[in-house]
C-alpha positions in Angstrom: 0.0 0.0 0.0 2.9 2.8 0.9 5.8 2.4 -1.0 9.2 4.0 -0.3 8.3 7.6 -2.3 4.8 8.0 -0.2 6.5 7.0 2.9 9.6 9.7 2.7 6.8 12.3 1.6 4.8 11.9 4.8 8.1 12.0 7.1 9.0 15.0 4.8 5.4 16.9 6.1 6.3 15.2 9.5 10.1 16.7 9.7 9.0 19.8 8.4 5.8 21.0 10.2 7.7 20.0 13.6 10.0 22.1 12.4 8.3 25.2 11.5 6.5 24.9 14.7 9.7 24.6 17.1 11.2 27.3 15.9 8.0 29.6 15.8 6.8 28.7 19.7 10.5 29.3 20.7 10.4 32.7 19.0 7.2 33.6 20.2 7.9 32.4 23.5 11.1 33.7 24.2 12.6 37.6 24.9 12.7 38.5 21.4 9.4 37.4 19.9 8.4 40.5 17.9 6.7 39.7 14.8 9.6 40.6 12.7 11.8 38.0 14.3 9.2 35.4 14.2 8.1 36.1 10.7 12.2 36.1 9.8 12.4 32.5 11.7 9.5 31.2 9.9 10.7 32.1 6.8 14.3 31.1 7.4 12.8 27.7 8.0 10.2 27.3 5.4 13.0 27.9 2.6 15.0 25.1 4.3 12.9 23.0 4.5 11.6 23.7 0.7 14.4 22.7 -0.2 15.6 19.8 1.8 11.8 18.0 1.1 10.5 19.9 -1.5 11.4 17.3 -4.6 9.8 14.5 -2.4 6.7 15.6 -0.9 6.3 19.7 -2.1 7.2 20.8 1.4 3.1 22.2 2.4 4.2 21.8 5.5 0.4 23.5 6.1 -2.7 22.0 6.3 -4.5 25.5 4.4 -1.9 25.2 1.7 -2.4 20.7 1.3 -6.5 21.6 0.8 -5.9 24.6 -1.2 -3.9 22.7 -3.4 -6.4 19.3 -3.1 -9.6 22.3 -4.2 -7.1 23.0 -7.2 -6.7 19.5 -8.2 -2.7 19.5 -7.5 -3.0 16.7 -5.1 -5.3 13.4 -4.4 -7.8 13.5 -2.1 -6.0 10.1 0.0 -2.6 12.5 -0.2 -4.5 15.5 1.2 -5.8 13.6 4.4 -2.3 11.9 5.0 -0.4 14.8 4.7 -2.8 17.3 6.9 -2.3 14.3 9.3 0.7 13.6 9.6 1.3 17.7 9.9 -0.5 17.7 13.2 1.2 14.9 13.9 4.8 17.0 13.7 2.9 20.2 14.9 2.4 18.5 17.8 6.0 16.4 18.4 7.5 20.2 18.2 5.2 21.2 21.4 6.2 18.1 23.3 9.5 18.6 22.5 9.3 22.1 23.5 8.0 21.1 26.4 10.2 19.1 27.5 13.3 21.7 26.6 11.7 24.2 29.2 10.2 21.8 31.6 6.4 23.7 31.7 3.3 23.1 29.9 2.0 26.0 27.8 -0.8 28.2 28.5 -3.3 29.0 25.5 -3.0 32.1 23.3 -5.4 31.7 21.1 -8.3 33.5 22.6 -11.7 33.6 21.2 -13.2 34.1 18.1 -12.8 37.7 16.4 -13.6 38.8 13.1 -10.8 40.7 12.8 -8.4 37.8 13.8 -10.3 35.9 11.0 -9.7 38.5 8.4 -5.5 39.0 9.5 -5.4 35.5 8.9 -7.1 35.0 5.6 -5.4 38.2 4.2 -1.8 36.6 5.5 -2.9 33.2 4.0 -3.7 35.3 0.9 -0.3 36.4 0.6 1.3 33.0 1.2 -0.7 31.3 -1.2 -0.3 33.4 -3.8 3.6 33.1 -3.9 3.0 28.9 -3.2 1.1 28.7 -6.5 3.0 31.1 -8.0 6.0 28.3 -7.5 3.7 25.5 -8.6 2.3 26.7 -11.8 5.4 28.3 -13.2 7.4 25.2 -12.1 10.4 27.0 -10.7 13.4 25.0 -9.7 13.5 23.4 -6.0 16.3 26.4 -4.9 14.1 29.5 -6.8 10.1 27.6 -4.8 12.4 27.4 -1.4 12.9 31.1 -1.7 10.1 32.1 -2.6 7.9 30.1 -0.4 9.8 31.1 2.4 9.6 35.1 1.4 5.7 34.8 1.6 5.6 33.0 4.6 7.6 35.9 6.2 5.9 38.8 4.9 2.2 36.6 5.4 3.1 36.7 9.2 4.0 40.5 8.7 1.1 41.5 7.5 -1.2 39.6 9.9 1.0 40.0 13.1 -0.9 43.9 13.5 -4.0 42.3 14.6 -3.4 38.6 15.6 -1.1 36.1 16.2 0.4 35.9 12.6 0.8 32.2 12.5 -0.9 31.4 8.8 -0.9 27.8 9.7 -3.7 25.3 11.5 -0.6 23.0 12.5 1.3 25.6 14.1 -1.9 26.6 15.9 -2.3 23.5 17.3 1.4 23.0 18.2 1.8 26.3 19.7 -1.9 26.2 21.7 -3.5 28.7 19.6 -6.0 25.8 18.1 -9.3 28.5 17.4 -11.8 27.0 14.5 -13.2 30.3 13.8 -10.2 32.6 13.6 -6.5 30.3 13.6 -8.0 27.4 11.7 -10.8 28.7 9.4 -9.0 32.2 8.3 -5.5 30.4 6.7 -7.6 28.1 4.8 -9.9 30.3 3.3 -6.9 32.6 2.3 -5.1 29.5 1.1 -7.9 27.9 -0.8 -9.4 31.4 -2.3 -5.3 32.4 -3.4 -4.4 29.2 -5.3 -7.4 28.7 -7.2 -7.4 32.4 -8.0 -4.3 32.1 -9.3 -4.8 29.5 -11.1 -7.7 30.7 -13.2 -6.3 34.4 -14.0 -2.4 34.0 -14.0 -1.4 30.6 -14.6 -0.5 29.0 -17.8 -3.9 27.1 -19.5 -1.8 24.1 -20.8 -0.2 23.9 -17.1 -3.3 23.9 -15.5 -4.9 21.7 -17.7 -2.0 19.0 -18.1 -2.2 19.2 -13.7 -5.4 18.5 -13.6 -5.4 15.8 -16.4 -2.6 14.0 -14.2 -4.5 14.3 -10.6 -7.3 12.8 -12.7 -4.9 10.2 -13.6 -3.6 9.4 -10.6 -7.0 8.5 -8.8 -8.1 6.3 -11.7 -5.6 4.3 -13.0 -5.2 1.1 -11.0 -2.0 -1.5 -11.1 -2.4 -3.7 -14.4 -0.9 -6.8 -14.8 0.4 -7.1 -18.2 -0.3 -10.4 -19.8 2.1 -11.3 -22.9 0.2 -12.2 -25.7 2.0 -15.6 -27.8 4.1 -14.6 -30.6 2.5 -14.1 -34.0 4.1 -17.0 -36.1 6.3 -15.5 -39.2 6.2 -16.3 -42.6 9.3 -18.3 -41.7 7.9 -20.5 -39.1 4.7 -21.5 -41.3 7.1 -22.3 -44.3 9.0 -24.4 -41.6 5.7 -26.0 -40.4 4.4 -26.7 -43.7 7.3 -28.4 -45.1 7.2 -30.9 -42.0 4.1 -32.6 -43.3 5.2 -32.4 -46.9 8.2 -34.3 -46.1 6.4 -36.9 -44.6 4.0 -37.7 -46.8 6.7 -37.7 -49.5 8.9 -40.3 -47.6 5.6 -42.4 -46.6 4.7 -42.2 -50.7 8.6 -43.0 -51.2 8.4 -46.3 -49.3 4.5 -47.3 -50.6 6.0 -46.8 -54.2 9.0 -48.7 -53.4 7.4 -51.7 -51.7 4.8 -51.5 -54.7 7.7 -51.7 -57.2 9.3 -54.5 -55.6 6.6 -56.8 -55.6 5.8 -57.1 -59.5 9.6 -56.9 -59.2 9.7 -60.1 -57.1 6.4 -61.9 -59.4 8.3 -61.5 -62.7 11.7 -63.6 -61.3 9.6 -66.7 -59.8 7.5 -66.9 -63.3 10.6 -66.5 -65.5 12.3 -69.1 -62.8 9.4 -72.0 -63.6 9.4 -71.4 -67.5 13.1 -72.7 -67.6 12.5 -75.6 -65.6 9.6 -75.9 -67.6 11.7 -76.1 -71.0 14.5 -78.0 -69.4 11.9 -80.8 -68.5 11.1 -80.9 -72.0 14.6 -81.2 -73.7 15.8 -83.9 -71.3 11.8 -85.7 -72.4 13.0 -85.0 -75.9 
């Protein structure tokens, strides 16, 4: 069911959301967590990580970006759950780990739901998803999607930071204990989902789009086939070969009918001419 590629792309999302997530709690936590210098760490990282894991599993390493992609038809729908899973999953490795490093449990920071909050987030996730479509419909090189992935991730906390958080990510939410459906969770995937396909309808190349969406298409539908080798077509060779087989044995079985046929008249003729001179011998010595 997994093979070796699906495997390293879900440890990629694993690796890389835990991450992202360490190094933005131990930002925001510690003396120096401004926006800027959390918005510099998270981009610092996200452009590592792009391009350590990018050519195996496209480095998301966000559960808004993995469904914004899945609503453009980039990714499966079986790929999309995995990979939003196993995110959480390294979301929330980075906030035991984290715990463990300073020896406390952290205190929620999410708050409550605010519209505002909602709309900080979206607009941020806006911003990142732009520049992660940008990289995915123009096909950049792994080095040129790293940089720019983790440029919008920087300035999408930047520009979100005035009013909330600026976290753009439902993983990091949960890892960092600011899990809140309505502002942390809804608001990056919206922006997410509403960038990409955006994109992707006004600025994206038709014959990219098209050709992506034929392959997820293809992905889901074909199946393994086992391939079933059909017996050789004989050539002209081979017939020849087969047909002169029986020729040549009805010609040998005709060969030794005519011969045994010729060898009894053969055989008749001796024993008649053999009594006539006995015959005319008895008749001389009569004489």
């Amino acid at each position: 069911m997994f093979g070796r590629q699906r495997i390293a792309a879900l440890v990629a999302e694993f690796l890389g959301t835990g991450a992202l997530t360490l190094v933005i709690i131990s930002v925001q936590r510690s003396t120096i967590g401004v926006p800027f210098f959390v918005a510099l760490g998270a981009g610092l990282t996200v452009a590592l990580m792009t391009f350590l894991f990018g050519h195996v599993s496209g480095a998301h390493l966000n559960p808004a970006l993995t469904i914004g992609m899945w609503t453009a038809r980039k990714i499966t729908t079986g790929k999309a759950i995995f990979y939003v899973g196993f995110q959480l999953l390294g979301a929330y490795a980075a906030y035991l780990l984290y715990t463990y490093f300073v020896d406390n449990k952290l205190s929620n920071i999410g708050g409550h739901y605010s519209s505002r909050v909602l709309t900080a987030e979206a607009v941020g996730a806006l911003v990142l998803g732009f520049a992660a479509a940008a990289a995915v419909y123009q096909r950049f090189s792994n080095a040129t999607t790293a940089a720019i992935n983790g440029l919008g991730y920087m300035l999408a906390i930047v520009a979100a930071s005035s009013v909330s958080l600026g976290i753009i990510n439902p993983a990091v939410a949960f890892g960092a204990q600011a899990w809140v459906w309505g502002t942390y969770v809804l608001g990056p995937i919206l922006g997410a989902v509403i960038a990409i396909n955006v994109y992707g309808l006004l600025f994206a190349d038709r014959d990219v789009v098209i050709a992506g969406e034929t392959a997820a298409l293809a992905s889901v539908s074909i199946s393994e086939t086992t391939i079933v080798e059909a017996p050789a077509k004989p050539t002209r060779s081979t017939r020849s070969t087969a047909a002169r087989k029986p020729r040549a044995a009805a010609g040998t079985r005709s060969r030794s009918t005519t011969t045994r046929v010729a060898a009894k008249p053969a055989s008749r003729s001796r024993s008649t001419t053999a009594r006539k001179s006995s015959t005319t011998t008895r008749r001389r010595k009569s004489s």
